[in-house]
C-alpha positions as CSV (number, residue, x, y, z in Angstrom):
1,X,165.5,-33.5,-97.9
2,X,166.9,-29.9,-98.7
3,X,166.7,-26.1,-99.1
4,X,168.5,-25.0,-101.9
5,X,168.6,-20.7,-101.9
6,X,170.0,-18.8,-104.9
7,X,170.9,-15.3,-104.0
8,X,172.8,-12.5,-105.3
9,X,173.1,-9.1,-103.7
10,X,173.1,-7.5,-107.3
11,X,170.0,-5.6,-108.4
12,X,170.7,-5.6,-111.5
13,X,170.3,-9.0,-113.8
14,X,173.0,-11.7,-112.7
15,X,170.4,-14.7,-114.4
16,X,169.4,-15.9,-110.7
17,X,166.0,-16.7,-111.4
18,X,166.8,-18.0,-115.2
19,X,169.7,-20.5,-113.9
20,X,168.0,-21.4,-111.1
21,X,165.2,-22.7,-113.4
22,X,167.3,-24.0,-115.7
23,X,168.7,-26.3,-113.0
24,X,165.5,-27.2,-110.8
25,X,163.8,-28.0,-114.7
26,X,166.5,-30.6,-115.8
27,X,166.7,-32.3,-111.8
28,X,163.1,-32.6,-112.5
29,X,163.6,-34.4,-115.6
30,X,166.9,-36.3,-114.6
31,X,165.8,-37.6,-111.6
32,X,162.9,-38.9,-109.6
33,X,162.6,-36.3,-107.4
34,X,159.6,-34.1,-106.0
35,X,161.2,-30.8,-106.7
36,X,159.4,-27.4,-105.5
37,X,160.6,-24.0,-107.0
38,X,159.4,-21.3,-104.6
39,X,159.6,-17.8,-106.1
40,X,159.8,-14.8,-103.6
41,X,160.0,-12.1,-106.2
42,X,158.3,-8.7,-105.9
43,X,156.3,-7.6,-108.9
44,X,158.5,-9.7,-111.1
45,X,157.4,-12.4,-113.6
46,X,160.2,-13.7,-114.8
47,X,160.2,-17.4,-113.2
48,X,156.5,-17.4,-114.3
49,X,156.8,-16.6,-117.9
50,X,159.2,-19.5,-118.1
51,X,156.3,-22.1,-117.8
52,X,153.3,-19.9,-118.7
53,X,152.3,-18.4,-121.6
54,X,150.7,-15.1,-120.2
55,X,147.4,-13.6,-121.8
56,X,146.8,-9.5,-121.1
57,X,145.0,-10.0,-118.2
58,X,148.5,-11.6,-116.6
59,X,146.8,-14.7,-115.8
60,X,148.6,-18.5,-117.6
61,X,147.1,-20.1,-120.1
62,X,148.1,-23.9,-121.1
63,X,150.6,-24.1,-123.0
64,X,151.3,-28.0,-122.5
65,X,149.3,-30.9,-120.6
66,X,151.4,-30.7,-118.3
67,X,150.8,-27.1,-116.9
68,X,147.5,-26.1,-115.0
69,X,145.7,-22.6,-115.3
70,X,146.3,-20.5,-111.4
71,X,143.3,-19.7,-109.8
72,X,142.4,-16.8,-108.3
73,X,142.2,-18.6,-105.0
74,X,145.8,-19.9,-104.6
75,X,149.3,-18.4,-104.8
76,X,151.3,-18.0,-101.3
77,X,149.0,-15.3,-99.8
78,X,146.1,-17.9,-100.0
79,X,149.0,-20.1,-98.0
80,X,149.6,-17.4,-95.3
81,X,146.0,-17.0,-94.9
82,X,145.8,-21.0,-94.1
83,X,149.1,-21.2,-92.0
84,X,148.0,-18.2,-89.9
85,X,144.7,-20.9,-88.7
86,X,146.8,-23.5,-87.9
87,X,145.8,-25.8,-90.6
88,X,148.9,-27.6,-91.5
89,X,150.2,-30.4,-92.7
90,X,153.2,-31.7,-94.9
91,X,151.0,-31.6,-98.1
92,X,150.0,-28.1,-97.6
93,X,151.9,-26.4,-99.6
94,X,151.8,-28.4,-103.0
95,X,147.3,-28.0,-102.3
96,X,148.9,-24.1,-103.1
97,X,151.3,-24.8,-105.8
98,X,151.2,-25.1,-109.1
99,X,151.7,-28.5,-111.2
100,X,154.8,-28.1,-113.9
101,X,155.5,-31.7,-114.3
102,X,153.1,-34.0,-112.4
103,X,155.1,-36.0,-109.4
104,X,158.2,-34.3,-110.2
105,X,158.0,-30.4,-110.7
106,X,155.7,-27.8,-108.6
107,X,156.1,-24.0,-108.2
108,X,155.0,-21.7,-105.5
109,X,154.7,-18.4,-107.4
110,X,155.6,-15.0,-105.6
111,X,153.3,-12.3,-104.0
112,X,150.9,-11.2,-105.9
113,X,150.5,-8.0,-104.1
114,X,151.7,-4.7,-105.5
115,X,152.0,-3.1,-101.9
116,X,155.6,-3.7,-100.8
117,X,154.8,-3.6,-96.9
118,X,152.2,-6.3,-97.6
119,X,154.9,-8.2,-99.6
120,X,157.2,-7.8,-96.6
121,X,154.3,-9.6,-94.6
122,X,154.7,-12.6,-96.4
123,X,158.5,-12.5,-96.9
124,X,158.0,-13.5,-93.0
125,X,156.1,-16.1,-93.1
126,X,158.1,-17.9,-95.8
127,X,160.9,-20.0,-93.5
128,X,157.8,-21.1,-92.4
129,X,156.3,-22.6,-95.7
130,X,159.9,-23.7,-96.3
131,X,160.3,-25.7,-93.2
132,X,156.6,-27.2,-94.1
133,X,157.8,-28.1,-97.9
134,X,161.0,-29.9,-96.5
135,X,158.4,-32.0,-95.0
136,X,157.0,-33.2,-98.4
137,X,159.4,-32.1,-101.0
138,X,162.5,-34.2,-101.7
139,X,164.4,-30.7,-102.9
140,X,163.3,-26.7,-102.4
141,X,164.8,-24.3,-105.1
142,X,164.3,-20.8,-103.5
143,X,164.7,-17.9,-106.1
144,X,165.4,-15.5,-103.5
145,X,164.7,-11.9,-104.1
146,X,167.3,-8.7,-103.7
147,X,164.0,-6.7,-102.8
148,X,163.5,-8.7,-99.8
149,X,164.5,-6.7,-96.2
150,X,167.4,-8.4,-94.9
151,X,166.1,-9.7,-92.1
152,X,163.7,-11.9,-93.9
153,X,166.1,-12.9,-96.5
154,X,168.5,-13.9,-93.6
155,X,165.9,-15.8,-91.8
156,X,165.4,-18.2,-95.4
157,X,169.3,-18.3,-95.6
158,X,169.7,-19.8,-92.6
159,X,167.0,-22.6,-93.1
160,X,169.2,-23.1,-96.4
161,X,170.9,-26.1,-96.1
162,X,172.5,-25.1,-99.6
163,X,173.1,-20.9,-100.6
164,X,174.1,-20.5,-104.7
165,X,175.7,-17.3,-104.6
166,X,175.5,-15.9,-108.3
167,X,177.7,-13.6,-109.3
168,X,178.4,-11.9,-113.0
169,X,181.5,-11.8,-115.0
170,X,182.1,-7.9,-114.4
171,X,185.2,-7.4,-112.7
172,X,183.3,-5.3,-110.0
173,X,181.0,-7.8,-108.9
174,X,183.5,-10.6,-108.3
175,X,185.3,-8.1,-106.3
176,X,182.5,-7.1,-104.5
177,X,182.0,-11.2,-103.5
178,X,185.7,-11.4,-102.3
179,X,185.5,-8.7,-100.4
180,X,181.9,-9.9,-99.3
181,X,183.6,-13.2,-98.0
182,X,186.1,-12.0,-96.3
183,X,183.9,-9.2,-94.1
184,X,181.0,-11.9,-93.9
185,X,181.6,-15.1,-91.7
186,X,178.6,-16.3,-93.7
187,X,180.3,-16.6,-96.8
188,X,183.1,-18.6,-96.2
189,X,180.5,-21.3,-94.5
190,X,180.7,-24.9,-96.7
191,X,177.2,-25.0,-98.0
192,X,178.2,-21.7,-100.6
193,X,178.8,-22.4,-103.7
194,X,179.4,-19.9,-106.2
195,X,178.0,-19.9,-110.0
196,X,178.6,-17.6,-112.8
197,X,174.8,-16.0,-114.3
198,X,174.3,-15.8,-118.3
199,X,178.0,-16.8,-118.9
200,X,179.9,-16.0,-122.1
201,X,182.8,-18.9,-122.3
202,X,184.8,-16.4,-124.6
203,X,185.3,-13.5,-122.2
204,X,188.8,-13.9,-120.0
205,X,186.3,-13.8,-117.3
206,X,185.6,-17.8,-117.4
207,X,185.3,-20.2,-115.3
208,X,188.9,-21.5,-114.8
209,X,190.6,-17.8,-114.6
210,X,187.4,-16.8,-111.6
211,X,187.6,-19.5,-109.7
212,X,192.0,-19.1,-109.9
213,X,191.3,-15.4,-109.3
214,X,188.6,-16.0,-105.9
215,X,191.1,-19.5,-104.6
216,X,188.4,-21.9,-105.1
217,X,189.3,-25.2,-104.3
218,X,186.8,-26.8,-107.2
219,X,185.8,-24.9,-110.3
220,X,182.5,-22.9,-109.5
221,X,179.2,-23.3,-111.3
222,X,178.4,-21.2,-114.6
223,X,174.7,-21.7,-116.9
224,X,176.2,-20.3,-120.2
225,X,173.6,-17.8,-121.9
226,X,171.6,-19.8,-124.8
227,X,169.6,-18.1,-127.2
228,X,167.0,-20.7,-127.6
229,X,166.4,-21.0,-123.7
230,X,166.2,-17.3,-123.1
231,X,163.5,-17.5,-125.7
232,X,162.4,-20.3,-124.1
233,X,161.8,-18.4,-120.9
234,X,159.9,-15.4,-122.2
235,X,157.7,-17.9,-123.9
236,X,156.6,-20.5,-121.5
237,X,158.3,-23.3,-123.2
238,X,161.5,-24.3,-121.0
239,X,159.8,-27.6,-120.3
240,X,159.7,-28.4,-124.1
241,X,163.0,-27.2,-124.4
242,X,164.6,-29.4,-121.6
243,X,162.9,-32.6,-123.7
244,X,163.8,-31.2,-126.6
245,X,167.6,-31.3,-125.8
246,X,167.5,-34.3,-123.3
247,X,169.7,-36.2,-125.6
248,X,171.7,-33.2,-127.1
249,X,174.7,-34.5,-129.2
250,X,178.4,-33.0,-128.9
251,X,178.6,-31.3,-131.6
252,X,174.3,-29.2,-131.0
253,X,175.0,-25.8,-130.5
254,X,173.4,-26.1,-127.4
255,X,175.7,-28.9,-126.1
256,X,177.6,-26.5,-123.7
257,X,174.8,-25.0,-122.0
258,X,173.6,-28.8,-121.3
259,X,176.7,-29.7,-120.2
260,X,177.4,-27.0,-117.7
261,X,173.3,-27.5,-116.2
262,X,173.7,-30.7,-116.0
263,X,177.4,-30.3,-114.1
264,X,175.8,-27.9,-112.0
265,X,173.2,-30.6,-110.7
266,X,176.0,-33.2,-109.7
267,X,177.7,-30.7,-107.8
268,X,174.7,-29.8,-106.0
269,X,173.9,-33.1,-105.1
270,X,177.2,-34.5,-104.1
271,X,177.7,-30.8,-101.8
272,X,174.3,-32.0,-100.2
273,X,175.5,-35.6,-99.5
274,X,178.8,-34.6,-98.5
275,X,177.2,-31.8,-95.6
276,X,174.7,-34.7,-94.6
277,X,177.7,-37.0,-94.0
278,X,179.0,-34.6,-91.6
279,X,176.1,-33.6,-89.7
């Protein structure tokens, strides 16, 4: 159905990888969808510490029935391996992913490699596993990462059929966006949507004054930062979490954070219907 890439070109932490699961989690649980979250991180384990609890020898243990233990056998370089024999077909991908939520929920973890050229060798093939997912996946969340050589992350973003641009709430880096959109013909494209990483609603930063300040037409995307899901995260619980608060009431603590995921998936969907409708 779609690619959905979220991208930054800050090195430093903007929340990419934690929105981005934040998002892809509640779609999962929202709506009856086969969602695939396809990490393409170099020696980073955020995404995977926010479903696994990790033992010293970096390998997940169950933490919930619905999570499966990784083998030493799968991951995206076991993929490559696969692809590179010609051995395809529209299910390939989940046979290498890993079950979060059975039906609904699977995640193709990043290179395991600690040799960046040999990272860079996969980064290559990936528009191809994404092009293979979109056969069998209803959406693709792509975590994509900053360490990535442009030419790779370029090929990805223009498979994207959706880019989330994230951006912090220091003055620099929206500054750096605007003047990233006006220099770059790929920015000022339809299927960019902006959202704001760990937001604090209190800063004069928020959402109203930066999307007045950048002339959006629509108010951009923010994932508010929560205490309990950035512990949430570290501890491979966000699926517990998610259930936990799927029928949060307006006065939780936690009600804002909900509010602004949840917002953040009916934009996403209604900017994907709307770019179908004109194709």
């Amino acid at each position: 159905m779609a690619i959905v890439t979220f991208k930054s070109n800050e090195l430093k932490e903007t929340g990419q990888t934690l929105s981005l699961v934040a998002i892809a989690t509640q779609f999962a649980i929202e709506h009856n969808y086969r969602i695939l979250i396809v990490s393409t991180n170099f020696k980073d384990q955020t995404l995977e510490n926010c479903f696994w609890e990790l033992d010293k020898l970096n390998r997940p243990i169950i933490t919930n029935q619905s999570h499966v233990s990784i083998g030493v056998d799968s991951g995206v370089e076991s993929l490559v391996r696969v692809l590179a024999s010609n051995k395809t077909n529209p299910e390939i991908v989940k046979n290498y992913s890993k079950i979060i939520l059975r039906d609904r929920l699977d995640v193709l973890l990043s290179p395991s490699t600690q040799n960046y050229q040999e990272y860079t060798q996969v980064c290559d093939k990936f528009p191809e596993i994404l092009q293979i997912a979109d056969r069998y996946y209803d959406l693709i969340f792509v975590d994509l990462s900053s360490r990535m050589q442009e030419r790779e992350a370029q090929n990805i973003l223009n498979i994207s059929d959706l880019i989330i641009f994230n951006i912090t709430q220091r003055l620099k880096n929206i500054n750096d966006f605007m003047e990233l959109r006006e220099n770059d013909e790929n920015y000022k494209k339809r299927n960019v949507i902006l959202l704001l990483g760990r937001y604090d609603a209190h800063s004069k930063y928020n959402i109203k004054n930066v999307t007045r300040y950048l002339r959006e037409r629509k108010l951009i995307l923010a994932i508010p930062y929560n205490t309990l899901y950035f512990e949430a995260c570290s501890e491979g619980k966000v699926i517990d979490f998610f259930l936990k608060l799927k029928n949060v009431d307006v006065n939780d603590r936690n009600h804002l954070f909900i509010s602004e995921v949840n917002r953040a998936n009916e934009t996403i969907l209604y900017k994907l219907q709307e770019l179908q409708m004109k194709i």
